[in-house]
C-alpha positions, -999 to 999 in steps of 0.1 A, spaced: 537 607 -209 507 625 -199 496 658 -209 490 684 -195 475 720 -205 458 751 -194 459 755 -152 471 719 -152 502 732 -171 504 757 -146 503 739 -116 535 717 -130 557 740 -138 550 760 -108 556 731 -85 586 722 -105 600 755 -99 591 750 -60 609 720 -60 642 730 -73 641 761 -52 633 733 -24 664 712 -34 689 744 -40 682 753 -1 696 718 8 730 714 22 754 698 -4 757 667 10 717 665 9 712 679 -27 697 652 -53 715 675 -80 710 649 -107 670 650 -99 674 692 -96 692 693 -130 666 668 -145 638 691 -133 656 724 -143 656 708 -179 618 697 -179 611 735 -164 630 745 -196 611 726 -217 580 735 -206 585 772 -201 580 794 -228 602 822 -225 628 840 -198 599 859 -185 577 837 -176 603 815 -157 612 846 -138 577 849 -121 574 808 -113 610 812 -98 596 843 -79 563 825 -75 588 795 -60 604 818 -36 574 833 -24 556 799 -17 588 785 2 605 816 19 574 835 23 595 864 4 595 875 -28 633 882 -28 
C-alpha cells in the first residue's frame, strides 16, 4: 500500500470524506454502502482524533453542498 504523508495525507482523507458524503446523498437503491462503510473505516484509520474528522466532514459538505451546514 502506498504511503502517503504531509498535504498528500490531506488530500486523501479529505477526498475520502467527500466521497462518503457523495455516497450518503444517494438514494438507497443507489448507495454502494459496503464501499461507504469500507471508506468510513479507512477515514477512521487515518484520522487522528474526533476533531479533526469534524472539519473534513465540514470540509466535505462544503465542497459538495456549497454549505457548511
Amino acid at each position: 500500500m502506498a504511503e502517503f504523508r504531509d498535504r498528500d495525507l490531506f488530500l486523501v482523507k479529505k477526498a475520502l470524506a467527500i466521497a462518503i458524503l457523495a455516497i450518503e446523498r444517494q438514494p438507497g437503491a443507489l448507495q454502494p454502502a459496503s464501499d461507504c462503510q469500507d471508506m468510513k473505516t479507512i477515514l477512521g484509520e487515518l484520522v487522528g482524533n474526533p476533531a479533526e474528522l469534524a472539519q473534513l466532514m465540514r470540509s466535505a459538505r462544503i465542497a459538495v453542498t456549497g454549505q457548511p451546514e
